[in-house]
N, C-alpha and C positions, 0 to 999 in steps of 0.2 A: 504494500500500500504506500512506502515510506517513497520508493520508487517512480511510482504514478503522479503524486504529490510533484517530488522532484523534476521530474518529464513534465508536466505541466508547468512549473514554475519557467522552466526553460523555453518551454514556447512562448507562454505570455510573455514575457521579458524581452523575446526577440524585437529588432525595430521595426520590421514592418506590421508586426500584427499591431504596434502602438503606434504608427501611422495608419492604419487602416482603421482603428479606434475614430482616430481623433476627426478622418476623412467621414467617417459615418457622424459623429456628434455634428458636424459642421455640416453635412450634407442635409440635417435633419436642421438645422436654421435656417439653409438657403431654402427648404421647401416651404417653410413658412412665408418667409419673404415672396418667392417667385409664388408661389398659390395666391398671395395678396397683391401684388402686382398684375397676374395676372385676372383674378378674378375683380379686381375692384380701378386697374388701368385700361389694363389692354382690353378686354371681354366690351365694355361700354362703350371705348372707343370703334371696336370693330360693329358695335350694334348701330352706333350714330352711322358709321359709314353706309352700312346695309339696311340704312330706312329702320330705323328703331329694331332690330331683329332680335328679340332675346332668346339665346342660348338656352336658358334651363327652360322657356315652354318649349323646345322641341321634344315631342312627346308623340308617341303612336299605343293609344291605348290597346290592350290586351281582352279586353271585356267591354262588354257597353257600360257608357259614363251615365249614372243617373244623372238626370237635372241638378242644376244647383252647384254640382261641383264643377271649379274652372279644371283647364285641361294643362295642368301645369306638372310637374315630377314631383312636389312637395304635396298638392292637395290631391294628387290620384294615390300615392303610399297611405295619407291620412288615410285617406278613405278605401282600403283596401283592396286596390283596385290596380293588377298588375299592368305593367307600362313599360313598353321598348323607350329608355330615357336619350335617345342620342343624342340631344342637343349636349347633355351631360358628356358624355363620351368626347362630342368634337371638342369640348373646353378644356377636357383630362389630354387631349392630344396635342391639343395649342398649351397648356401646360406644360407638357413631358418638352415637347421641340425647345421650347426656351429653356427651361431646365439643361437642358443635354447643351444648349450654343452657350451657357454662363458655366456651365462647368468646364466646356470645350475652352471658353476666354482664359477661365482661371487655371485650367491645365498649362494652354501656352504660354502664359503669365510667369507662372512658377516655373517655368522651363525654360525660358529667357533670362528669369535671374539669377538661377543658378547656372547659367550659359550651358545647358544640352541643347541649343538650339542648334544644328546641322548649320554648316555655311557651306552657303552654295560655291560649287567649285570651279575654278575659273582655269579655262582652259586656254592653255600655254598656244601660241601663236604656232602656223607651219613653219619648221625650217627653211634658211634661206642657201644652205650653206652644207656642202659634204665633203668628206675625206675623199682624198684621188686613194685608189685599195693598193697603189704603185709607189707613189711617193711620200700619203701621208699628209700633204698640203690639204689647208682648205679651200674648197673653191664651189664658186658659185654651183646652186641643184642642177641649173638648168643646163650645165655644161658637158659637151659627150667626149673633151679634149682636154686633158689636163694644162694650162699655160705652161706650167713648170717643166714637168716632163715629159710632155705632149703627149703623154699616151692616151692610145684611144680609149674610152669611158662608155660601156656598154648601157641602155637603156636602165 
């Protein structure tokens, strides 16, 4: 048992599983924020664009709505009344996308300051200039006659 104990302490302890802690604590703040962002920025803004559109009445009832109740996802559950909720769905999707581009910022972010950032590789110009294989001079690529030792220089 003393073993097991031990073998566990040595995993937790490792750094990445205390990176991968502290990435989930923090990922569980950012969904706070981006769900509020989202649900109370952007969702409004996208309804103003699309002629007052709101997201949570898209609803496709499952059973017939008695009178009385609106045709919203919150007052068809009240009222026990099963409901395809997509309009819910398309906002959980328009959520996840932003989600995923602010984590993708913050991945690049953190990867530029600790410099893994790849740099693009620049490539070295053609040569202008070859060995005669006879004398060892250098001379022009385009040349099939060495100046120096005139020998002839094959293709």
């Amino acid at each position: 048992m003393k073993k097991f104990f031990n073998e566990f302490k040595e995993f937790i302890s490792k750094g990445n599983v205390l990176d991968m802690a502290v990435g989930v604590v923090i990922g569980a703040a950012f969904q706070g924020i981006i769900k509020s962002m989202v649900d109370d920025i952007i969702m409004p803004f996208i309804s103003l664009i699309t002629g007052k559109l709101d997201f949570s009445s898209m609803v496709l009832p499952l059973a017939e709505v008695p009178e009385g109740v609106a045709l919203t996802a919150t007052a068809l559950k009240e009222a026990g009344i099963p409901a395809f909720c997509y309009g819910n769905f398309i906002s959980a999707v328009i959520y996840f996308l932003i989600l995923a581009f602010v984590v993708f910022l913050l991945v690049k972010a953190v990867a530029k300051v600790r410099g893994f950032v790849p740099k693009k590789k620049v490539e070295e110009p053609a040569p202008t200039t070859k060995k005669c294989p006879f004398c060892c001079t250098e001379i022009d690529i385009k040349a099939t006659r060495c100046p120096h030792c005139t020998s002839e220089l094959g293709e």
